[in-house]
C-alpha positions as CSV (number, residue, x, y, z in Angstrom):
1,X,-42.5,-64.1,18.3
2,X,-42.6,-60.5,19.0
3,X,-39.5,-60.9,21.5
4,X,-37.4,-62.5,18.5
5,X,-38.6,-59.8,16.1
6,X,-37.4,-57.0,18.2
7,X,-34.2,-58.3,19.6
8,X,-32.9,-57.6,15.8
9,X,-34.6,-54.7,15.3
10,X,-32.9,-53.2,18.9
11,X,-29.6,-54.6,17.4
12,X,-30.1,-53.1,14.1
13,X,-30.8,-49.8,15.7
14,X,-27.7,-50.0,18.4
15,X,-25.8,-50.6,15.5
16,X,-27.2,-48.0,13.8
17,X,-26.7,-45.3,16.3
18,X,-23.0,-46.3,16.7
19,X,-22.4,-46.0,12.8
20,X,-24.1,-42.4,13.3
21,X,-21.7,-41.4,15.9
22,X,-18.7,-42.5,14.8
23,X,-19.2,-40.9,11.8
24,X,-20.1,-37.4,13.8
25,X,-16.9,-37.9,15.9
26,X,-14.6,-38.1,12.7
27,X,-16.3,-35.1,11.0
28,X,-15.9,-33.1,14.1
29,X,-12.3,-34.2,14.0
30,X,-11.8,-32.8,10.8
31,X,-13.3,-29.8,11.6
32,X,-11.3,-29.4,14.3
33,X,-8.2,-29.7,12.1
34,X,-9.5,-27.9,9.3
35,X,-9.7,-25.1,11.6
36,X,-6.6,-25.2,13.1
37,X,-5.0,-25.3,9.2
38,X,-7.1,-21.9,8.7
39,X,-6.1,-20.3,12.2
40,X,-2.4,-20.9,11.6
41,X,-2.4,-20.1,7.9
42,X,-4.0,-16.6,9.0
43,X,-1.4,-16.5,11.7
44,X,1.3,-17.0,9.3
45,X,-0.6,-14.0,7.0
46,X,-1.0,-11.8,9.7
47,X,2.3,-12.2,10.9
48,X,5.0,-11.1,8.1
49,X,4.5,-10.6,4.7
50,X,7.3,-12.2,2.4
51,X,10.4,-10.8,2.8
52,X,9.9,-9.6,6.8
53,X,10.7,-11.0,9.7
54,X,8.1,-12.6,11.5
55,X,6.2,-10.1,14.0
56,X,6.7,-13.0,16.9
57,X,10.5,-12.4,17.1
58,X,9.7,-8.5,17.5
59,X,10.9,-6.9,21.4
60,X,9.4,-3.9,22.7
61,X,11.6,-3.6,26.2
62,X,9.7,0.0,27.5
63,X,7.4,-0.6,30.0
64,X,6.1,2.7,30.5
65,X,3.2,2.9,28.3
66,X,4.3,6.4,27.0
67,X,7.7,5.2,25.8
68,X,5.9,3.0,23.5
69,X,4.7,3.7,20.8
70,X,8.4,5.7,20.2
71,X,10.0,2.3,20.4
72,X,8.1,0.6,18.1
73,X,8.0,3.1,15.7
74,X,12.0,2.7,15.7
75,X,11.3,-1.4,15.2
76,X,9.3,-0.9,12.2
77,X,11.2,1.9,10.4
78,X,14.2,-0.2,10.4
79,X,12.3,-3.0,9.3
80,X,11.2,-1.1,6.5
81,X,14.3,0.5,5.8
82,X,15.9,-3.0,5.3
83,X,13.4,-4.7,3.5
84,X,12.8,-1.9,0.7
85,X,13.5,-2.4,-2.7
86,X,12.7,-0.9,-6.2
87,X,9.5,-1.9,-6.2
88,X,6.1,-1.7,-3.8
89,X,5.6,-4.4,-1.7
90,X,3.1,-5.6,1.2
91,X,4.0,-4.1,5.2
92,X,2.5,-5.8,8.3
93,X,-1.2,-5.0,9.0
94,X,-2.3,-2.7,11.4
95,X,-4.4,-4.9,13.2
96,X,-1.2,-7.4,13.3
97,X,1.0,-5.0,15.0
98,X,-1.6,-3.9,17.7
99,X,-2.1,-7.5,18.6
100,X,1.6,-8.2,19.0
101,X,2.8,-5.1,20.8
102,X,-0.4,-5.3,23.1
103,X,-1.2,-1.8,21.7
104,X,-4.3,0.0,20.9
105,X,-4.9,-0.4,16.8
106,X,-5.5,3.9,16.9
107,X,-1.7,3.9,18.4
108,X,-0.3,1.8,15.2
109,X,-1.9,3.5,13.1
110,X,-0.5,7.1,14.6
111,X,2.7,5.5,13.6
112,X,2.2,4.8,10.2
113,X,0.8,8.2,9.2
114,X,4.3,9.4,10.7
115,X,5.9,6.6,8.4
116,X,4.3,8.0,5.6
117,X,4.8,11.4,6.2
118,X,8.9,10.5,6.3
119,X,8.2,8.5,2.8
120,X,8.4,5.1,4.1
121,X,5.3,3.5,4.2
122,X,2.6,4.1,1.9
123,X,-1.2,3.5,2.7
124,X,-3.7,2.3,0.4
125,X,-7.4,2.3,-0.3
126,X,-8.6,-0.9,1.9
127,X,-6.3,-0.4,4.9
128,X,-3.8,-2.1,3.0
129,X,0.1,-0.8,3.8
130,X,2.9,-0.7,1.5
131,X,6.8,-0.1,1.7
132,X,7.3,3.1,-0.1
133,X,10.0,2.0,-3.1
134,X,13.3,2.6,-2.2
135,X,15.1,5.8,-3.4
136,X,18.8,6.0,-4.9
137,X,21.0,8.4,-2.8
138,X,20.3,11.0,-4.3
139,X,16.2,10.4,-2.9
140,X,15.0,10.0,-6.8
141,X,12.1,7.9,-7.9
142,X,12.8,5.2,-10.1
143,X,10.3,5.9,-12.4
144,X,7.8,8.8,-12.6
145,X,4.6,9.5,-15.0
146,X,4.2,12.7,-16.5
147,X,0.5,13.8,-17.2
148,X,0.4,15.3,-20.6
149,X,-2.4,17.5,-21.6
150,X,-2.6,16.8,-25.4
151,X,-5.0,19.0,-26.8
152,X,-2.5,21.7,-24.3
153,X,0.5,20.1,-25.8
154,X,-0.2,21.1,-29.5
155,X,-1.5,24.7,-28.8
156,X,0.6,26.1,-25.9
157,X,4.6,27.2,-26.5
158,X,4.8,27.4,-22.3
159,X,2.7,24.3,-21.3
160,X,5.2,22.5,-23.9
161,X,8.4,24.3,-22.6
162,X,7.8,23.4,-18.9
163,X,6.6,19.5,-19.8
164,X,10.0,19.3,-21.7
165,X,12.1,21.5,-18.6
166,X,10.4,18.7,-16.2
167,X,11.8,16.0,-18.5
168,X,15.0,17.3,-18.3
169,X,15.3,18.0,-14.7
170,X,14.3,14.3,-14.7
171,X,16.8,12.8,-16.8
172,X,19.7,14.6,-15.1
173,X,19.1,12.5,-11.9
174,X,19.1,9.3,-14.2
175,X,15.3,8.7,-13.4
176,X,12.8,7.2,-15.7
177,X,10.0,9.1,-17.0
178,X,7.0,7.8,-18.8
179,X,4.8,10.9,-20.9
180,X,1.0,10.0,-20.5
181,X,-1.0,11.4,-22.9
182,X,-4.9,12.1,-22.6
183,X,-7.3,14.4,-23.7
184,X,-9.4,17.2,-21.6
185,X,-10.8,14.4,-18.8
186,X,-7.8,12.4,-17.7
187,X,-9.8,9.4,-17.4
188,X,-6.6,7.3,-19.7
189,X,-4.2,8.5,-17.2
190,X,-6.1,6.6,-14.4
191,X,-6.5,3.6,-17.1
192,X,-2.7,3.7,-18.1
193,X,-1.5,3.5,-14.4
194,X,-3.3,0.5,-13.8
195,X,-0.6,-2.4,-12.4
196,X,-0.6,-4.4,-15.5
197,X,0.6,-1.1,-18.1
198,X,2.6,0.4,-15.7
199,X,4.1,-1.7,-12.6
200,X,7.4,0.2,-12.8
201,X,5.7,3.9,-12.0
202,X,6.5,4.8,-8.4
203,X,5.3,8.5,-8.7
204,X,3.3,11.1,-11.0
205,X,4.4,14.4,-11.4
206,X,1.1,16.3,-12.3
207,X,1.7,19.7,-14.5
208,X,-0.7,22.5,-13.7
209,X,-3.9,20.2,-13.0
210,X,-7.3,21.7,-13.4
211,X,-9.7,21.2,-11.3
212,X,-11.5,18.7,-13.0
213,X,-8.6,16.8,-12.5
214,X,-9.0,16.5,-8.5
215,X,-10.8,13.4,-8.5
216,X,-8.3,11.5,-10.9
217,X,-5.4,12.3,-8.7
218,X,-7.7,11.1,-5.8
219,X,-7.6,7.4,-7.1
220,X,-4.5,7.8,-8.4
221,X,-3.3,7.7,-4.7
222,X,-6.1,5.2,-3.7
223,X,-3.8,3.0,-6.2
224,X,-0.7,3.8,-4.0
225,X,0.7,5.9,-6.5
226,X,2.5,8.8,-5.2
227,X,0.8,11.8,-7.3
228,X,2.8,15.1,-6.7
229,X,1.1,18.6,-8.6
230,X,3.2,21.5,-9.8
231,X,0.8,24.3,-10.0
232,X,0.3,27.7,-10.4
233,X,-2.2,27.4,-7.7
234,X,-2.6,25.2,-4.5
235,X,-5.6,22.4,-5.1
236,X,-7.5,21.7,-1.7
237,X,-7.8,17.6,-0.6
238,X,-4.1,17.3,-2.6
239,X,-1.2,17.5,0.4
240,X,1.4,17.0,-2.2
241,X,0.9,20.0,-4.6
242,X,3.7,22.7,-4.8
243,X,3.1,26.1,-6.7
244,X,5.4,27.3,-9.6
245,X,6.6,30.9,-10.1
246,X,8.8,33.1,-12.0
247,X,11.3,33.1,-8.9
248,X,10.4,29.2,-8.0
249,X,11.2,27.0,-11.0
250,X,10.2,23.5,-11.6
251,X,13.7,22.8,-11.6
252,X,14.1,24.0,-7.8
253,X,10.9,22.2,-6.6
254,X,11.8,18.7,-8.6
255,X,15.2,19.5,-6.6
256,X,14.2,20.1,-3.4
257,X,10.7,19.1,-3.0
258,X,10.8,16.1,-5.0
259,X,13.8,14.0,-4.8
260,X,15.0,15.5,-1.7
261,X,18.1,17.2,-3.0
């Protein structure tokens, strides 16, 4: 009696413990694939962005390690140079361009501080890269905010005669100009060059800043937008800020400074 009772119960279990494992065979399967879906789909991220070619089809032929870095900072300035437009658009990662070229991430990333130092590339808070907009031939932004000190604005004849002499200097080289308006803190500036009020601003031409106004231009550039000052003074932490005098106008700094004329 006990003999025929556990014959089924053995059975039961066997059949049990096969039901078990097939069932931990298929999940690991599809974990399997599931991660293979995620490794490429990175792969594909990592690789190009839309519009650029894909990093895999990318030669470096210098072997000495020197020669380098040089070469590959040729690749990916022409690759940049093809693949601008009017407006900003994703790069490759650093990390993705290290891993391809078999470079140190500290070498890429040498190269694109000199690619944004020639106006090419433009880096972003989060170690996120961007093309830089592409210029007309003359080197002018496509569109450019203009800071506006309101309460400045009603009460100062000069403040309003150089906002209006940037303008025209502007308009001359057929680029856009948007006047921002905001009172003594600046805050709305930050708020109106948010992507959804204002994709189309490449750049902000800043008119004699205070100093108050340091932090704004900050995340102003943590945004990716260009933020050029015309000052009376320079203003420490702001590489891009170019002092205005009696015998250097803001039409000769817009000229040379700014679009490159």
């Amino acid at each position: 009696m006990r003999e025929t009772v556990a014959n089924p119960l053995a059975r039961l279990e066997s059949q049990f413990g096969k039901i078990i494992e097939n069932r931990r065979t298929s999940f690991r399967k599809i974990r399997s694939k599931f991660a293979m879906n995620v490794s490429l789909l990175s792969a594909r991220r990592r690789s190009a962005p839309f519009g650029l070619p894909a990093l895999t089809g990318l030669r470096c032929s210098s072997v000495a390690p020197e020669d380098r870095p040089r070469e590959i900072h040729g690749v990916l300035r022409q690759i940049a140079e093809n693949a601008r437009n009017d407006h900003l658009q994703p790069f490759y990662s650093i990390r993705a361009v290290a891993e391809h070229f078999h470079v140190p991430a500290a070498t890429v990333s040498r190269i694109y501080r000199q690619l944004s130092q020639e106006r090419v590339l433009r880096t972003v808070w989060g170690s996120k890269t961007l093309l830089e907009p592409k210029f007309s031939e003359n080197g002018e932004c496509q569109a450019v905010g203009i800071p506006v000190n309101l309460s400045r604005f009603v009460v100062s004849i000069d403040y309003r005669a150089a906002v209006l002499s940037l303008q025209l200097e502007l308009w001359n080289h057929e680029v856009i100009d948007h006047i921002l308006f905001f009172d003594q803190q600046g805050d709305q500036v930050l708020h109106l060059c948010s992507r959804n009020h204002h994709p189309r601003i490449d750049a902000i031409i800043w008119l004699f800043p205070e100093k108050s106004h340091k932090q704004i231009l900050l995340r102003l550039h943590d945004l990716g937008i260009r933020t050029i000052c015309l000052s009376e003074q320079s203003m420490p932490g702001i590489p891009d800020c170019h002092p205005i005098s009696d015998g250097y106008s803001i039409r000769v700094v817009v000229r040379k400074k700014i679009l490159s004329i």
